[in-house]
C-alpha positions as CSV (number, residue, x, y, z in Angstrom):
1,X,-23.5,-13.7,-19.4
2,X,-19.8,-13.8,-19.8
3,X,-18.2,-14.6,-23.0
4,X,-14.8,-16.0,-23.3
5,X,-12.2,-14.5,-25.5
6,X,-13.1,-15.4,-29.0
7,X,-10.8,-16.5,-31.6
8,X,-12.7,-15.0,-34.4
9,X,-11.0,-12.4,-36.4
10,X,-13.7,-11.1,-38.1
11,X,-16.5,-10.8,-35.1
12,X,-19.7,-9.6,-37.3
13,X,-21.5,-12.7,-35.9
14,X,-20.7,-12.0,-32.0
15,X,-21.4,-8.5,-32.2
16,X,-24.5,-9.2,-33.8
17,X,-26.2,-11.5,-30.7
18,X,-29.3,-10.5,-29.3
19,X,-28.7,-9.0,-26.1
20,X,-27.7,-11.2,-23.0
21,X,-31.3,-10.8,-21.3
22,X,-33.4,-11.9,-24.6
23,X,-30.9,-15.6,-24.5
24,X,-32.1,-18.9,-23.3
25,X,-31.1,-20.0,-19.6
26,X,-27.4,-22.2,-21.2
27,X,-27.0,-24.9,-18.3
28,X,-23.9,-27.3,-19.1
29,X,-24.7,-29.2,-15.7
30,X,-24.7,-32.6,-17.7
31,X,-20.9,-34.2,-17.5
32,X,-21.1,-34.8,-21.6
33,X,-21.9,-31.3,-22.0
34,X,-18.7,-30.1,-20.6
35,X,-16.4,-28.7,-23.0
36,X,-12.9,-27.2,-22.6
37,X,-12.7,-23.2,-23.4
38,X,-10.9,-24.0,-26.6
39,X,-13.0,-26.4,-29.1
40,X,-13.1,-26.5,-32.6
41,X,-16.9,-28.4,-33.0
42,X,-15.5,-29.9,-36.7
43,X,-12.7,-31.7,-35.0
44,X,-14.9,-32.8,-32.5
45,X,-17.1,-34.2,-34.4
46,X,-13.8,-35.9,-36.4
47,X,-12.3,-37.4,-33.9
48,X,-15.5,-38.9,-32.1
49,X,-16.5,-40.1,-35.2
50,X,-12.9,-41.5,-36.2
51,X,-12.4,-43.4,-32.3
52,X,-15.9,-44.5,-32.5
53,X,-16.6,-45.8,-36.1
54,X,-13.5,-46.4,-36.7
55,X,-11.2,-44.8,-39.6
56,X,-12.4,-47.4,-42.1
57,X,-16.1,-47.7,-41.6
58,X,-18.2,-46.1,-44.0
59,X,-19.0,-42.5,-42.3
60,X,-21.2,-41.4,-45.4
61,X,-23.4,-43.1,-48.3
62,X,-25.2,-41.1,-51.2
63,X,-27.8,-42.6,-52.4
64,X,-25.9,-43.2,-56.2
65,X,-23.5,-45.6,-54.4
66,X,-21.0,-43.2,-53.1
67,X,-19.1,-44.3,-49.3
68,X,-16.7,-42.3,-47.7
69,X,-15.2,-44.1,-44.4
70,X,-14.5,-41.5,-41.7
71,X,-10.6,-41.3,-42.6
72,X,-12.0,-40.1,-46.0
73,X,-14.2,-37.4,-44.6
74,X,-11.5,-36.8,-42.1
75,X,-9.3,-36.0,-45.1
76,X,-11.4,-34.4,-47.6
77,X,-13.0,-31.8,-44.9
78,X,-8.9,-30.9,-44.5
79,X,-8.2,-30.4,-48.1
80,X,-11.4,-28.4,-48.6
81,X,-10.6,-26.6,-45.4
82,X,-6.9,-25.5,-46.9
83,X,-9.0,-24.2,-49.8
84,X,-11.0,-22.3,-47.8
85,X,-7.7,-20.4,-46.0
86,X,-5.0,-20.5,-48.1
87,X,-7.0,-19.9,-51.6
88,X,-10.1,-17.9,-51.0
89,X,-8.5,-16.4,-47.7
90,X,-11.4,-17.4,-45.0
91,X,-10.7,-16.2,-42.1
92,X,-12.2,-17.2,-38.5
93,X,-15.6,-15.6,-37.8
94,X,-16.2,-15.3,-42.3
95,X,-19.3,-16.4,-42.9
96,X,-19.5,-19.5,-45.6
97,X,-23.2,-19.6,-47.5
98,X,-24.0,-23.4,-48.2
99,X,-25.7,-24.3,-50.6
100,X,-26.5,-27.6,-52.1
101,X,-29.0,-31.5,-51.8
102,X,-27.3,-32.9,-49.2
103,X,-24.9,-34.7,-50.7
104,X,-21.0,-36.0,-49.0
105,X,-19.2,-32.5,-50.4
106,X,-21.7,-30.5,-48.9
107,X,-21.2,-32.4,-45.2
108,X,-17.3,-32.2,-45.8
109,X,-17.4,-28.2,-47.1
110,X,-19.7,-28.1,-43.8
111,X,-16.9,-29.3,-41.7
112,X,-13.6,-27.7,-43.1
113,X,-15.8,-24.3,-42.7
114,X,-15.7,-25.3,-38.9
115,X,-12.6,-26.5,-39.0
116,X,-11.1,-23.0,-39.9
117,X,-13.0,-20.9,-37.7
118,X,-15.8,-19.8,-39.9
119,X,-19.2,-19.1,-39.4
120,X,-21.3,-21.9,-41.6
121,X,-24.7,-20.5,-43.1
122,X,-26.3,-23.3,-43.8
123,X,-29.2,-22.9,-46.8
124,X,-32.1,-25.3,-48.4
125,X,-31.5,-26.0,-51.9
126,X,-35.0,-25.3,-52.3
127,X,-34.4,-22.1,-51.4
128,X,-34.8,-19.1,-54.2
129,X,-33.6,-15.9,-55.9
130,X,-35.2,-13.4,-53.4
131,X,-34.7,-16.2,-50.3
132,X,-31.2,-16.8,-50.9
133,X,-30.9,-12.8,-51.1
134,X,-32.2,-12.2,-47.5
135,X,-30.2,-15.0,-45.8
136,X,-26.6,-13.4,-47.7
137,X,-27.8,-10.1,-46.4
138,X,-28.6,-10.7,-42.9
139,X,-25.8,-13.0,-42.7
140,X,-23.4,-10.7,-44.5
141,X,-21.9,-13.7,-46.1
142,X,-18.8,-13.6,-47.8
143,X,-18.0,-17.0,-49.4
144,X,-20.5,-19.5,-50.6
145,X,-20.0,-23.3,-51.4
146,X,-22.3,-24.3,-53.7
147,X,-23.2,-27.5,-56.2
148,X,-23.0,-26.0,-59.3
149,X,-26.4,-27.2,-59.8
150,X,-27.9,-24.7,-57.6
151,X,-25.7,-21.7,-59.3
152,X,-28.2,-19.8,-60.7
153,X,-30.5,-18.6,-58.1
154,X,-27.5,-17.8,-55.7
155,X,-25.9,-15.6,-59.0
156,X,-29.1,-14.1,-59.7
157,X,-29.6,-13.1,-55.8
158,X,-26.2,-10.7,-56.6
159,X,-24.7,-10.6,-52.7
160,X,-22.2,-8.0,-52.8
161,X,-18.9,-9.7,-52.7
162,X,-19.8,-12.8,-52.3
163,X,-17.4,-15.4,-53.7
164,X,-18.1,-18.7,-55.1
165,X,-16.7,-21.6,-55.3
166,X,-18.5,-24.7,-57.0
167,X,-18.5,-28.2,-56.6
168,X,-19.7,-31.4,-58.3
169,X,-18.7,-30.3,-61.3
170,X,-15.8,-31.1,-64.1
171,X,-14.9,-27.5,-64.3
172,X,-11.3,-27.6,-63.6
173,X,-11.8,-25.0,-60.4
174,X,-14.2,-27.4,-59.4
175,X,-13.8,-27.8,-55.2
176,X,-13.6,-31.8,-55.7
177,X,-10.0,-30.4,-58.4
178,X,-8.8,-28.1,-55.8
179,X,-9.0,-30.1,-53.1
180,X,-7.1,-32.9,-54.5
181,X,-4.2,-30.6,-54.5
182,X,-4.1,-30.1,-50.9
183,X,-2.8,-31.8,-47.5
184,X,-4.8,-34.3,-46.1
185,X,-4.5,-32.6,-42.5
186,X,-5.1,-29.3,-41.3
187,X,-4.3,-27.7,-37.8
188,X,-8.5,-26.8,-36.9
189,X,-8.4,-23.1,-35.5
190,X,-9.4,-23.6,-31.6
191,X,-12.5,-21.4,-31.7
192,X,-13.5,-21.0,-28.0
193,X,-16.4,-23.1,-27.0
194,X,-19.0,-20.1,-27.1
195,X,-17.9,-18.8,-30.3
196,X,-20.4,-18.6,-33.3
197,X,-20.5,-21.6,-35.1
198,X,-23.2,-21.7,-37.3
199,X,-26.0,-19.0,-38.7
């Protein structure tokens, strides 16, 4: 199979694909399948959600009372993604670590690590020490997201380089202070369709 010119940077997780002959038969013969070459699956999401719902319906509810309407997400997964670039220096094809109860920051640091081009590692918060450990290394993540919560057994699994950033916390470096700081928009890197999203 073919792949189209990816707009990765870093290209650990394409050159890390099984071979060709071990993957599935991909059929896109369904019209709502077809995508351009160029597609950044965050702002995809976004915008269906934003012409669908609507920008002032409630996109997500936590179960202690928290609503975010779609605009919200919209803007919070922005801010976090300018975190992501322009503080910690992600860039696309970096793989992010998540790690956290699902909870809205974890859906909105899920989308901003889209929306820049990254490579989201999605983890179970039930996950452990020596779990968390195997996941980094065969991932070969490089940042993590995590609710501070959930700290210690990502600390105490010691992934070389791996930086952290925290969030749910009142920690002045908290992701929820830092993103407050930043625009409200952010220009989604146009991944190509087939690019790695998600590990």
């Amino acid at each position: 199979m073919q792949l189209m010119p990816s707009a990765h940077i870093d290209t650990f997780a394409r050159d890390n694909l099984p071979p060709a002959d071990q993957w599935p038969e991909l059929r896109y013969d369904l019209p709502e399948l077809t995508y351009p070459d160029q597609v950044n699956a965050a702002s995809a999401l976004l915008e269906r959600g934003l012409a669908v719902g609507g920008a002032d319906q409630p996109c997500l509810l936590a179960p202690d009372g928290t609503s975010w309407t779609y605009a919200e997400v919209a803007a919070r997964t922005a801010q976090v993604a300018h975190v992501l670039t322009d503080d910690l220096g992600v860039v696309p094809g970096n793989r992010v670590l998540l790690r956290g109860p699902n909870n809205p920051w974890l859906v909105v640091s899920w989308l901003a690590a889209l929306q820049a081009g990254a490579v989201v590692v999605s983890t179970m918060s039930l996950l452990r020490t020596g779990e968390l450990a195997v996941v980094g290394e065969i991932s070969a993540a490089q940042f993590a997201i995590c609710d501070h919560r959930f700290m210690a057994d990502l600390q105490a699994a010691a992934l070389p380089g791996l930086v952290t950033l925290t969030y749910g916390s009142d920690a002045p470096d908290d992701l929820s202070s830092r993103a407050a700081a930043k625009p409200r928009t952010y220009d989604a890197v146009q991944t190509s369709a087939d690019d790695v999203a998600i590990l």
